[in-house]
N, C-alpha and C positions, 0 to 999 in steps of 0.2 A: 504494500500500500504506500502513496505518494506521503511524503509529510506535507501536512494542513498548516498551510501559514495564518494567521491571524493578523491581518493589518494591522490593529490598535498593539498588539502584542510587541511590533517592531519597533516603536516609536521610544524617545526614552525620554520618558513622565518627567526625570527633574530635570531638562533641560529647555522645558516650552515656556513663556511667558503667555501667560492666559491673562485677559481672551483673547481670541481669535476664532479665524477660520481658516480653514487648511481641507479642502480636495483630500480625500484618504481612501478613494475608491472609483474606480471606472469600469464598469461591465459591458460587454456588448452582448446581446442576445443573439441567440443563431437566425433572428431574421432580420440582424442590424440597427437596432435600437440600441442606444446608451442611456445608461441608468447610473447617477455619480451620486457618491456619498461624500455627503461632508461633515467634519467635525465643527462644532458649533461650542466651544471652551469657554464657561464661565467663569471656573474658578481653579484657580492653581493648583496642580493632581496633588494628593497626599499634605495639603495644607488648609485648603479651604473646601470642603464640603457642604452644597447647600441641604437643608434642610429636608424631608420626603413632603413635607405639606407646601414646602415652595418650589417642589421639582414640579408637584403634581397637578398645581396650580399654572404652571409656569405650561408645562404640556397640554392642559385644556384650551389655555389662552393662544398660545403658539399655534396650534393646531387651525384655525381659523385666520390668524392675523398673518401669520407666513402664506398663508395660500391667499390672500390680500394681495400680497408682494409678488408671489411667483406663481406661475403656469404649470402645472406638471407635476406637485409634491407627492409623493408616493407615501412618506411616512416622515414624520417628525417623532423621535422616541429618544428618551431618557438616558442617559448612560447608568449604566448600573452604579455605578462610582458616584455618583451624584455629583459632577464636574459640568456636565455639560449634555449635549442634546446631538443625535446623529439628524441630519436629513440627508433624504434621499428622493431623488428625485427623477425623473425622465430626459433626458439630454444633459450636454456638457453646459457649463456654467463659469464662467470666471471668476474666481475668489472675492473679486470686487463688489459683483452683483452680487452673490451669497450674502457679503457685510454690509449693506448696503441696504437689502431686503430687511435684514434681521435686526438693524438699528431701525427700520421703519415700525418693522414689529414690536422691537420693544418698546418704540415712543406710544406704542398703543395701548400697552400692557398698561403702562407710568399713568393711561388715564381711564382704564377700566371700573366699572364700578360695581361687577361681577364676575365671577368666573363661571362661563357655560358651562350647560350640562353637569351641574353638581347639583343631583338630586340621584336619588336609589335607581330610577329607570335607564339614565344613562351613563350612570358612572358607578364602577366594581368596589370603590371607596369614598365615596362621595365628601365623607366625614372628614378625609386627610387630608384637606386642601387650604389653602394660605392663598389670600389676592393679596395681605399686607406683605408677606413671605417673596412672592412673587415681584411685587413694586420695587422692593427694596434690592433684588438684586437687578433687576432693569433699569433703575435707577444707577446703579454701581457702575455695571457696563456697559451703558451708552457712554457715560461720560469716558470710560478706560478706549470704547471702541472708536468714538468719535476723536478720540485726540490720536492713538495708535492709527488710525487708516483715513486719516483726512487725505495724506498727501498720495493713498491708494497702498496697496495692499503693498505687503514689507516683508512678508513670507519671513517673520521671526521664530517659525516654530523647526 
């Protein structure tokens, strides 16, 4: 059997300066579609971990405001690590417009005055969610992201 590489597994955690975004995945399907995954890095690996009621707030919200932003989302999901958030999406993308989209999203989050879909019918935890949780780290990295990637994208990771 081949050995299974694991993307995230190659990267080495204490040398990223978070946030950022960073392209960490390109597939093509055998009828020629690309489907790219990107890292979405809130907080610095093994220092900063956000919360599970501001991840989980943070993904109901995301989930609508990023498909605001972009065309094509396939999935927006949580890292387990509580760092940060994968999306995936349908076609290639430029780092830029990733950061770009994802500051728009968050300046959304900054003035949400609920978080969807938190109620028993559509959501498996409804109870575990944080919009103050959420605000507070969108609030954090806009400002980290907007001063990192004014002058475009710097590929520090």
């Amino acid at each position: 059997m081949d050995k299974v590489v694991v993307e995230s597994f190659t990267m080495d955690h204490t040398k990223v300066n978070a946030p950022f975004v960073r392209e960490c995945g390109i597939i093509e399907t055998p009828q020629g579609e690309i489907i790219s995954k990107f890292d979405l890095r809130f907080t610095q690996p093994n220092k900063e971990i956000m919360s599970t009621a501001a991840v989980h707030g943070l993904e109901h919200l995301l989930a609508g405001y990023l498909r605001e932003e972009l065309e094509d989302i396939v999935d927006i999901s949580p890292m387990g690590c509580r760092t940060g958030f994968y999306l995936i999406l349908i076609g290639k993308r430029d780092e830029s417009i990733i950061a770009r989209a994802w500051i728009n999203a968050l300046n959304k989050v900054l003035f949400a005055e609920v978080i969807p879909a938190r109620n028993p019918v559509q959501c498996g935890n409804y109870k575990d969610l944080s919009l103050f949780g959420a605000k507070e780290y969108a609030k954090e990295v806009v400002k980290k992201l907007e001063d990192k990637y004014k002058g475009g994208i710097n590929n520090e990771v």
